[in-house]
BAGUPA-611474 format. One record per residue (C-alpha): residue in three letters; z, y, x. Coordinates in pm, whole numbers, plus 50000, padded with zeros to 5 digits. Example, Ala and Ser with C-alpha at 12.3 -4.5 7.8 and 13.67 -1.06 7.14 Angstrom:
% residues 2
ALA507804955051230SER507144989451367
This chain:
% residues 848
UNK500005000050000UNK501055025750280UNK497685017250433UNK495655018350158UNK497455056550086UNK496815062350443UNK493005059350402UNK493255078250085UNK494325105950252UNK492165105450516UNK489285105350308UNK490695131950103UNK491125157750421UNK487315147250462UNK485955155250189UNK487945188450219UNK486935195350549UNK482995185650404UNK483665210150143UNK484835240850308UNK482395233350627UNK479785247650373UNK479545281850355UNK480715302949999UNK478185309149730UNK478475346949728UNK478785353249303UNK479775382049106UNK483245376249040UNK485705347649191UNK484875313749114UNK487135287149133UNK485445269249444UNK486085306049639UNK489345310649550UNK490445273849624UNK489065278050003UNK490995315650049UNK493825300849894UNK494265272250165UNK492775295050440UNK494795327950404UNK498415332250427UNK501395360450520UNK499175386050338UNK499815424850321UNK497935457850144UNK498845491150336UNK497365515450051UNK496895549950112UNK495285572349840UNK494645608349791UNK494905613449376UNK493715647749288UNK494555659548956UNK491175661348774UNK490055626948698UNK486205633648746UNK487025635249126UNK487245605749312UNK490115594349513UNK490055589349866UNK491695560350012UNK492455537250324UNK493195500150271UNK494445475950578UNK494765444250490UNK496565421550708UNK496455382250702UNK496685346650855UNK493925329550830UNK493755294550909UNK489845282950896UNK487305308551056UNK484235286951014UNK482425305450754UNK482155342350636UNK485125355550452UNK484615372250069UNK486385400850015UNK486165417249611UNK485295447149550UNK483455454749215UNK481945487049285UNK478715500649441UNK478355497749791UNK478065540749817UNK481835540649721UNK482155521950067UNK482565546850381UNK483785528450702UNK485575496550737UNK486705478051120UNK487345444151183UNK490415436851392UNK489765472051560UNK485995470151572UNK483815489351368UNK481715469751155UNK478085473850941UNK479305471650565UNK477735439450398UNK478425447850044UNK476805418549773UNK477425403949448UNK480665421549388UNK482185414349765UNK482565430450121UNK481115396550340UNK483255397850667UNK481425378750947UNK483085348551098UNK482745354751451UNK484995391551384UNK487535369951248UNK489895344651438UNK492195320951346UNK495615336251335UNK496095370451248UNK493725396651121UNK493425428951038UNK490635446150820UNK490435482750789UNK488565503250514UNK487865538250460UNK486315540750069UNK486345554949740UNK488905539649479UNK486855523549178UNK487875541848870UNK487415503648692UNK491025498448644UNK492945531948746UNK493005546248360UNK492905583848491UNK493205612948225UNK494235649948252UNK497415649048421UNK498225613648441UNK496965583548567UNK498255544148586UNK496675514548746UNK495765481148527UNK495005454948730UNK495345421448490UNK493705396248511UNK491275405848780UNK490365442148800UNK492135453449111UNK488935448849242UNK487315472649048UNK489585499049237UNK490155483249522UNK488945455549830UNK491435427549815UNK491715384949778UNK491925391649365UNK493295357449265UNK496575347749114UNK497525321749357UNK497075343949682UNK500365370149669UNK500685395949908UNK503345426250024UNK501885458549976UNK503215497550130UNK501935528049941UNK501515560649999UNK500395582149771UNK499285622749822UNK499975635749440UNK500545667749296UNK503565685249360UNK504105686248972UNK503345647248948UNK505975620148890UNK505325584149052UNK506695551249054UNK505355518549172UNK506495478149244UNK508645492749549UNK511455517349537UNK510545552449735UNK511425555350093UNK510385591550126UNK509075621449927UNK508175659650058UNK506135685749894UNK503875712050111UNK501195729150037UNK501295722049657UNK500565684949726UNK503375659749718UNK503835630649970UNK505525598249850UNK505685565050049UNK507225533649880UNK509255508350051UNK507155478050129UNK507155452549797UNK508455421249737UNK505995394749728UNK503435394349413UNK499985384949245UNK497455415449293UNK497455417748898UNK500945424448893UNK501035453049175UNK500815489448984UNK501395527349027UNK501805557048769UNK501615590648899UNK501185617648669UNK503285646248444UNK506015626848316UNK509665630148236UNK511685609448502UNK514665594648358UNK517235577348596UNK520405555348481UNK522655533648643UNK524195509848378UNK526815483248564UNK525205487148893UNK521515483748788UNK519695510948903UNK516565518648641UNK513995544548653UNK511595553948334UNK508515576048305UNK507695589247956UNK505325621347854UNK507115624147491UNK506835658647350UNK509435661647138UNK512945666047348UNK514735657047073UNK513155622747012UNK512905613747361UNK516795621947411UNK517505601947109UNK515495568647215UNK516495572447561UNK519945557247576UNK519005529547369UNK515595518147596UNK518245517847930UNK520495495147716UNK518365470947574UNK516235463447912UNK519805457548046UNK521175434247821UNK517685418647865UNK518515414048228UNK521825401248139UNK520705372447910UNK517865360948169UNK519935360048458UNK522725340248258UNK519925313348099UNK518045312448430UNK521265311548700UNK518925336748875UNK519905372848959UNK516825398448864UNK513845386449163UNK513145416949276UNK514305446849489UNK513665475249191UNK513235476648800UNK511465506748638UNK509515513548324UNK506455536748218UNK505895550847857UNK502095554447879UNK500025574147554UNK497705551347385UNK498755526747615UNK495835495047609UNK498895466347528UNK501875469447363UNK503485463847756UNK502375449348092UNK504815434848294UNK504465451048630UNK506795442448894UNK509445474148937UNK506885490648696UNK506415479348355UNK504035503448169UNK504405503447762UNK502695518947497UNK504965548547426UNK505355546947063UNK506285516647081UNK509785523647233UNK509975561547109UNK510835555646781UNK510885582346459UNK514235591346284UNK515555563346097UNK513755534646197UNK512595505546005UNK514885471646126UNK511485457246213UNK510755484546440UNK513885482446574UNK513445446846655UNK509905452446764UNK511445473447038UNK513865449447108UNK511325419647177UNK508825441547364UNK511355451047616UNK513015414647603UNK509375397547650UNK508325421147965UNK511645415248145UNK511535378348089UNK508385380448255UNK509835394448609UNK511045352848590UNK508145336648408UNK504915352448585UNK506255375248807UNK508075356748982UNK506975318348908UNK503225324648854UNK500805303848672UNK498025290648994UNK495185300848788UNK494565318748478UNK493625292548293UNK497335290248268UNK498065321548202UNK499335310947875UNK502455300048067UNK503885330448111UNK502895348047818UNK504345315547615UNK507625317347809UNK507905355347796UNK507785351047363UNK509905322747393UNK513095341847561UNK512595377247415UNK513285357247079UNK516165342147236UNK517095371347404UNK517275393347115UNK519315377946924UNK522855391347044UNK521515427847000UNK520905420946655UNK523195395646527UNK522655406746127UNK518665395046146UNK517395364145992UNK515665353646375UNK514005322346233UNK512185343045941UNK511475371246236UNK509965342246469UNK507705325046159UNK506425359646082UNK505835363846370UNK503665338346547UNK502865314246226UNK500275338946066UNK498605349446383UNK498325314546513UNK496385303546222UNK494235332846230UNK492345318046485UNK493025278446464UNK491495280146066UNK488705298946190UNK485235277546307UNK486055285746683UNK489525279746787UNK490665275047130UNK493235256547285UNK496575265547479UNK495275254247797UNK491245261547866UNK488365259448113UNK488025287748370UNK485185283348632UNK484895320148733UNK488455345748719UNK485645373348598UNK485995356348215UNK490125350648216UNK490575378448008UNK488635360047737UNK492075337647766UNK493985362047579UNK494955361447201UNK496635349546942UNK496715314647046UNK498445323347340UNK500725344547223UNK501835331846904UNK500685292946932UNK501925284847258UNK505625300447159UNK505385272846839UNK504365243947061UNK507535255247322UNK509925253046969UNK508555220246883UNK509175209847268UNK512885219047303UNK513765205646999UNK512415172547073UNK514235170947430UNK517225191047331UNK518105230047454UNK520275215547757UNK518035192247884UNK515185219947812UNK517145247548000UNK518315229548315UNK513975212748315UNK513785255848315UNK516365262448584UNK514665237648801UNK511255246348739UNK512045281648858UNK513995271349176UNK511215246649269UNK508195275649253UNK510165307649278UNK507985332449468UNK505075306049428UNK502485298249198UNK502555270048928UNK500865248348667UNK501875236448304UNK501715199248435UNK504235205748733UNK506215216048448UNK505915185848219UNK506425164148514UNK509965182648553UNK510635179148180UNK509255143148161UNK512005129248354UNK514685144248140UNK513665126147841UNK512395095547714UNK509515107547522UNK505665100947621UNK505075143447667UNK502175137547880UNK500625127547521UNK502105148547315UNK501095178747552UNK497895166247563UNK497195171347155UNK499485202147119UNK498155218847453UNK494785207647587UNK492655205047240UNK492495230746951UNK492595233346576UNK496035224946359UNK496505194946148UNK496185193245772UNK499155180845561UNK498895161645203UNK501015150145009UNK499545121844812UNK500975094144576UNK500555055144720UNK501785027544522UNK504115042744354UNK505625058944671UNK505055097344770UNK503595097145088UNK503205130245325UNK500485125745606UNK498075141245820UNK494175147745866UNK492545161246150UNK489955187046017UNK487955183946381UNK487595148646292UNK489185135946672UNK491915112746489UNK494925134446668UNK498305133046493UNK500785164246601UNK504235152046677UNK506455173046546UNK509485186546335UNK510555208146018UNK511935209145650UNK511225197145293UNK513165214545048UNK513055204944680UNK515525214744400UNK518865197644558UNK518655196644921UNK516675201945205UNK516065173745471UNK514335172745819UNK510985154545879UNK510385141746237UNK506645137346190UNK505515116046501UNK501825097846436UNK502295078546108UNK502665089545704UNK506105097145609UNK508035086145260UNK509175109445077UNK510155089644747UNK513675102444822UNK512735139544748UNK511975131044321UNK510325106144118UNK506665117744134UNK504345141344346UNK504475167444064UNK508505177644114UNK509175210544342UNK508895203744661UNK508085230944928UNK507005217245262UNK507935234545596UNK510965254445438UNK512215263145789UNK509365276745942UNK509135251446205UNK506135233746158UNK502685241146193UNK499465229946002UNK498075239645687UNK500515228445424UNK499615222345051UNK501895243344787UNK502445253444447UNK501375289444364UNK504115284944125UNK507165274244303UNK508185308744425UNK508645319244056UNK510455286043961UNK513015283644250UNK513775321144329UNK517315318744277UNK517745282644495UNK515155295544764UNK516705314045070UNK515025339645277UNK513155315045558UNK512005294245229UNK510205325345084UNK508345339345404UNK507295301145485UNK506205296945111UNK504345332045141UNK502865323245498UNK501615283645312UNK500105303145028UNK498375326945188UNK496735299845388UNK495665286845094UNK494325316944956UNK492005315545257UNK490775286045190UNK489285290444880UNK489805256944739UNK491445269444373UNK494895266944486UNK495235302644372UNK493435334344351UNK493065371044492UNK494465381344191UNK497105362744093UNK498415368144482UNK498585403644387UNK500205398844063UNK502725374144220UNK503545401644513UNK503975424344264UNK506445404744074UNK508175397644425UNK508405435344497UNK511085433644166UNK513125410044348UNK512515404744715UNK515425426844947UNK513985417945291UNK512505444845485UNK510485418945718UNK510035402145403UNK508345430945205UNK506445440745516UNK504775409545564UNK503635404645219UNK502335439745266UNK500195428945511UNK499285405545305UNK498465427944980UNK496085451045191UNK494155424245414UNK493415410345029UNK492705441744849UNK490085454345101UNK488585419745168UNK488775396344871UNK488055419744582UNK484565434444498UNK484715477244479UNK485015468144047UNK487775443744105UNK490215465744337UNK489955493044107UNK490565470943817UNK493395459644044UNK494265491144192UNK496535509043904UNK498815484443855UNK499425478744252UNK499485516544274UNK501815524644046UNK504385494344160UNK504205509244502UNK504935544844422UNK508165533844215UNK509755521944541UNK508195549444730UNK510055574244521UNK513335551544431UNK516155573344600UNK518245538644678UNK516135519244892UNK516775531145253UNK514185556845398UNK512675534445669UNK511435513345372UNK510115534545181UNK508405551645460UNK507045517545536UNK505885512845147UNK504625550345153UNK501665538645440UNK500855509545264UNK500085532044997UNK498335554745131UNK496265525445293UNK495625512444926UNK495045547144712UNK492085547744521UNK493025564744178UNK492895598044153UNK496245601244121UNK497245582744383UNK494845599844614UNK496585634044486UNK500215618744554UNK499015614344927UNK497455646944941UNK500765668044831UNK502925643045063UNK500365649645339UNK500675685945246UNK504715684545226UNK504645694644859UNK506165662744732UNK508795640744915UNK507715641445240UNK511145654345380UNK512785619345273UNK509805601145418UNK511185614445780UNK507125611345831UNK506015616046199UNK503665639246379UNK501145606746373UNK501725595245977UNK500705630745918UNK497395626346139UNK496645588845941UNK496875601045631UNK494515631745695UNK492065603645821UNK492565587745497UNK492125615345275UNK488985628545513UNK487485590645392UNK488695591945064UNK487645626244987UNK484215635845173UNK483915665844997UNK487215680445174UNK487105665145464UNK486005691345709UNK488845709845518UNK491385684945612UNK490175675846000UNK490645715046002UNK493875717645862UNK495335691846089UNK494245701446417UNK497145729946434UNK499815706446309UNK499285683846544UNK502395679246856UNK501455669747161UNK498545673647413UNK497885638147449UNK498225634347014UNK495775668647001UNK493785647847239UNK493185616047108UNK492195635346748UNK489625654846947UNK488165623646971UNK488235601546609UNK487365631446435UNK483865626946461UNK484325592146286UNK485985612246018UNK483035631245960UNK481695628645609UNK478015637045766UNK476345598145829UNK474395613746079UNK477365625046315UNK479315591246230UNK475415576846374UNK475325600446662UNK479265593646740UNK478325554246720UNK475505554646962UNK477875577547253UNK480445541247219UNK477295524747376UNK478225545147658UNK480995531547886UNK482235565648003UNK483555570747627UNK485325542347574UNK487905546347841UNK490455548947614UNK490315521347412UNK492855524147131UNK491315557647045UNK487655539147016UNK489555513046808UNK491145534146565UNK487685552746517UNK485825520446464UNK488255515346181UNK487345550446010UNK483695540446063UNK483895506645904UNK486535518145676UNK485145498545330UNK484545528845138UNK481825531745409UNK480685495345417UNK477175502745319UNK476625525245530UNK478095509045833UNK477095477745824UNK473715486346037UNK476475494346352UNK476915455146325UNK474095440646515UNK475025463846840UNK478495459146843UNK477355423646892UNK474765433047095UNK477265450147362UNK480125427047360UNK479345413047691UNK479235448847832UNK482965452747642UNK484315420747824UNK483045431348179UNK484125468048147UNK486855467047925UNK491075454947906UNK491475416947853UNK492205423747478UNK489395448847394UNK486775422147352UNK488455406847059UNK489845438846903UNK486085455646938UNK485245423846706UNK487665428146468UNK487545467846440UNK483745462246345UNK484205430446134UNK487535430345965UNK486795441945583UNK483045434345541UNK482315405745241UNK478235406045223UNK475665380845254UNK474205402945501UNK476985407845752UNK477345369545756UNK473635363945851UNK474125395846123UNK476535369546252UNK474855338246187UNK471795351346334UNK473125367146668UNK474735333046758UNK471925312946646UNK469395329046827UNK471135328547160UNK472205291147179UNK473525294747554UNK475385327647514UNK478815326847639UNK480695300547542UNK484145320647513UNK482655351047395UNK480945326047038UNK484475312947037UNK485705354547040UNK482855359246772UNK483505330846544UNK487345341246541UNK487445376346460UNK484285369146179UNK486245343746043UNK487635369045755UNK484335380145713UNK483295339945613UNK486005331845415UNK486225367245204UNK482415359045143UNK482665327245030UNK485655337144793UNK483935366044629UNK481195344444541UNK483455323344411UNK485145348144188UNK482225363944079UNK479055339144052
């Protein structure tokens, strides 16, 4: 045996040494085949960045990059990224040598015989790429995830290679800066500011950032943790009144990570950014975590669910200085990992902070509805997928990373047991800390702590897509509960949750054959709700009446989990129930339902239904009754404020009487309540954008009127810019359609996003739908130049509320006619259309 391993290995060095003898296909981005030879050829690597940032962004930056490195194999030409044009490239010197630039194919090509085994040292003198440096008047931050640091700048841009890196950056003397490091110097001459950071602690080149700009800095020290925080919020008063709370809960973030892990915080500094119209809702940054700014600066009297939102954004990035900052996934096909493990904790972590929230109905709502989102739809994806090239891992985002993968890890420590889950965690971290990893070397770590096969069960819960199908089904007199694979590959999903019925509730442990449930009553007909605790996941048939039959039995978790089944249903189109009775049964829930997360979920519900599965007739046959439940609650003096504030947007969203229009106008005006609404500066820019689509006749009227009330050059900014899709003129919505064609102005992409809604808005649909082809058309321009989650929010912004037999064939047509487009970009396209099939297919079922 030792022999036969002997030759093994022997032949396995061979082949390696075969492999790597050839010389590196030089292709845009990094394949894996690149990145596996840098990764076993370069070690003890280090970025000395030095950039001059002038304040306007239309002037480039001047910069120096050495990059130091052991390199182990000198026997072919070494690839170093850089995505921009070879002009940007000035002078660059190989271990002291001057060198002719070789620029190809979205790389610098160092020659072997200027490189030696041992250390090296490569110099360059360029011009930053503005790719991934998100520069604006006054501010600036870098966004390097998944692979964009080489837009900006030359470096080994792969996950599994992590460097040091010293900056120094030459700023205004009115800018602010932080980065990964703390600051080892700062002086100001000249009207220019000088700031070197220490060098960093190790870390991926996605996770190394900067901000520099005209921010507030904020600095606490809260039980010896030192914490620094950026923020450009206008108001004084609602920065001062956020601020305490945003120290607090990243600390007792820190706190309940270092007690579940036995770890102490990885890294030598912890700081945060509040970035404007921030791309994510956060990005986990080592020392620099940059969030979207109104996510954490909460209005006066905030809803609980925005309150929690907070909570869980701030608890998922600091899990992640653990799970991806510190353990990193080897390559991004993994990068599920740490976005799975980052949900998993800030749900855990949470929960002390807020000990009077229902966290299982919180987690359900949560993940359950956007998991399904994409596994119902005709392309799902699994956990775990195919990358050959690191330029198409930001096509790994979405829901099924984010919500899915957080399920599956539920499912997973309740089948081993929390201990035996956290100390498979503990080790898992020791084993890799400051290294990369994969999901297997986790399994293998959890596989020994237990006795169950979950190299098989990971295999159908993590390596395939799709969810399973549940029936219930009578059988010789017996009541039997099974499953069906709707992708027809005869996979059964181990897992756990609850039946309730009208006396008890009991746990199913569904492992790969039909379960009894005889037990539950004496035929298939009695109440029975399936997956009453939220756990499970599938589709799951259920009674469109059971709701109205067991409200007084049914606890909170059983009424979100019935509402997430139904809805489900709904989709489906299969007669279970339809778009109007799920109005009429949300209205009669609106009577009797207490639960903000509750109410705000079935909100979500009521207007993704109203707007898509009703023809124009039937939502304003629909409309007065939904109106006019709405407003009651709106104006009801005993429900708190940051409900009825919540209610108030949905109806604004909804209006389409003419009294309901007028009840937003004189609350947008502050004639009626708005006072008890506590509305903010952006509620008051929303619903001007409303009425602007609702009434075209005023709407140059309104855009005008709401430029001066607007707070805030960044808010005056971004409504500079959707204005023009506000327009009531088709021919400057056209014009303002064909400049997003344009690269240049979509560089700030939640502003494009939220204008693509006012342009498809489906008061508009006719005369939007022709934008549909070309937002097709460029969505492989959107994924090279644009944030990982931009492709699949483009989709959706152009998509989401269109019904017609027309839109469907735009669709139908694109992907037909290109048969070897881009296999994750179809799967991107078949997901975000999939409202667009099913609301097509129901409306001609309703109305043929």
């Amino acid at each position: 045996m030792n022999k036969l391993r002997a030759v093994f290995v022997c032949l396995l060095l061979s082949f390696n040494t075969i492999a790597f003898a050839q010389d590196i296909p030089v292709v845009d981005g990094v394949s894996w085949e690149l990145a596996s030879y840098r990764k076993a050829a370069i070690s003890e690597l280090n970025y000395d960045l030095v950039l001059n940032i002038p304040e306007r962004p239309d002037v480039p930056i001047k910069a120096t990059s050495e990059i130091t490195f052991k390199l182990s194999d000198n026997s072919k030409d070494l690839q170093l990224d850089f995505k921009e044009k070879k002009s940007n490239l000035r002078r660059i010197w190989v271990n002291g040598v001057k060198r002719k630039i070789n620029h190809q194919n979205e790389h610098i090509i160092i020659d072997q015989e200027h490189l030696g085994v041992g250390s090296n040292r490569i110099k360059i003198e360029y011009f930053a790429g503005d790719g991934a440096l998100n520069r604006s008047p006054n501010f600036m931050y870098t966004l390097f995830v998944p692979d964009r640091m080489r837009t900006s700048f030359p470096s080994f841009d792969q996950p599994n290679l992590k460097a040091t890196y010293d900056l120094f950056l030459n700023i205004s003397d009115k800018w602010e800066a932080i980065s990964s490091a703390p600051i080892v110097s700062e002086r100001t001459r000249r009207g220019k500011k000088e700031i070197k950071f220490e060098t960093s602690d190790v870390m991926s080149t996605y996770l190394f950032s900067f901000v520099a700009g005209r921010f507030n800095k904020v600095k606490k020290t809260i039980d010896g943790v030192e914490m620094t925080m950026l923020h450009r919020e206008p108001d004084e008063e609602k920065a001062k009144r956020n601020e305490e709370e945003i120290f607090k809960l990243h600390k007792a973030s820190l706190d309940y990570m270092e007690e579940y892990t036995g770890i102490k915080h990885p890294f030598k500094k912890f700081g945060f950014a509040l970035i404007p119209s921030f791309q994510f809702g956060g990005m986990e940054h080592v020392g620099a975590i940059q969030y979207k700014s109104s996510t954490l600066m909460l209005d006066e009297n905030p809803s609980p669910n925005e309150l929690l939102s907070r909570a869980a954004l701030i608890a998922h990035e600091t899990a992640h200085m653990w799970f991806g900052d510190m353990v990193t996934m080897d390559w991004f096909n993994d990068v599920w990992t740490k976005e799975v493990f980052a949900n998993f904790f800030a749900a855990k972590a949470v929960n002390p902070s807020f000990p009077k929230i229902n966290h299982k109905l919180r987690t359900h709502l949560g993940l359950h509805p956007g998991a399904y989102s994409v596994d119902r739809s005709e392309g799902p994806n699994p956990i775990r997928q195919e990358l050959p090239n690191l330029n198409e891992a930001g096509t790994m985002y979405g829901d099924i990373i984010y919500n899915k993968a957080p399920i599956m890890m539920q499912q997973l420590e309740a089948m081993i047991g929390e201990e035996k889950f956290r100390e498979g965690i503990q080790e898992y971290l020791k084993t890799f800390a400051y290294a990369n990893a994969t999901w297997p070397d986790l399994i293998d770590i959890l596989d020994r702590r237990t006795t169950k096969d979950l190299k098989t069960w990971s295999e159908v819960w993590v390596n395939t897509p799709g969810r399973p199908h549940f029936k219930v089904a009578e059988n010789n007199g017996q009541i039997i509960l099974s499953q069906d694979d709707p992708l027809l590959m005869e996979r059964d999903w181990p897992q756990s949750f609850v039946v309730n019925n009208k006396a008890a509730a009991y746990p199913i442990s569904y492992e790969n054959s039909a379960i009894n449930l005889s037990n539950l009553g004496n035929n298939i007909n009695d109440d029975i709700l399936l997956n009453a605790d939220g756990m499970g996941y599938g589709l799951f048939p259920v009674d469109k009446n059971y709701l109205r039959e067991n409200w007084d039995s049914s606890d909170e978790l059983e009424r979100a989990a019935f509402f997430v089944s139904l809805y489900e249903q709904l989709l489906e189109g299969n007669g279970t129930i339809s778009p109007e009775e799920y109005i009429d049964l949300i209205i009669w829930t609106l009577d009797k339902e207490d639960n903000t997360l509750i109410i705000n979920h079935i909100m979500r519900q009521t207007i993704s239904i109203y707007w898509s599965l009703f023809s124009a007739e039937g939502r304003m046959a629909i409309a007065p009754r939904l109106e006019t439940k709405l407003w009651q609650m709106v104006i009801d003096k005993n429900k708190e404020t940051s409900l009825r504030r919540s209610l108030f947007r949905s109806y604004a969203n909804i209006a389409l009487t003419e009294q309901a229009i007028q009840n937003v106008k004189e609350i947008w005006q502050e004639q009626s309540i708005a006072s008890e609404l506590n509305l903010a500066t952006r509620d008051y820019t929303n619903l001007a954008a409303n009425l602007a689509i609702k009434l075209p006749d005023q709407a140059e009227d309104i855009i005008k009127d709401q430029i001066p009330r607007i707070n805030g050059l960044d808010n005056q900014r971004r409504f500079e810019f959707i204005r023009f899709a506000l327009s009531p003129d088709q021919d400057v919505r056209d014009k303002f359609y064909d400049a997003l064609m344009n690269v240049n102005n979509r560089h700030t992409e939640r502003w494009v996003l939220t204008a693509l809604e006012y342009l498809h808005h489906p008061l508009r649909a006719k005369n939007s739908e022709k934008y549909l082809q070309r937002s097709l058309e460029i969505l492989q321009e959107i994924q090279i130049t644009g944030d990982i989650f931009f492709p699949g929010r483009w989709l959706a912004a152009n998509f989401k509320y269109y019904q017609s037999d027309s839109a469907v064939n735009t669709v139908r047509g694109f992907l037909n006619q290109r048969p070897a487009y881009n296999k994750q970009l179809r799967l991107k396209i078949l997901q975000e259309t999939d409202p667009l099939f099913r609301a097509n297919k129901i409306i001609k079922q309703a109305y043929n």
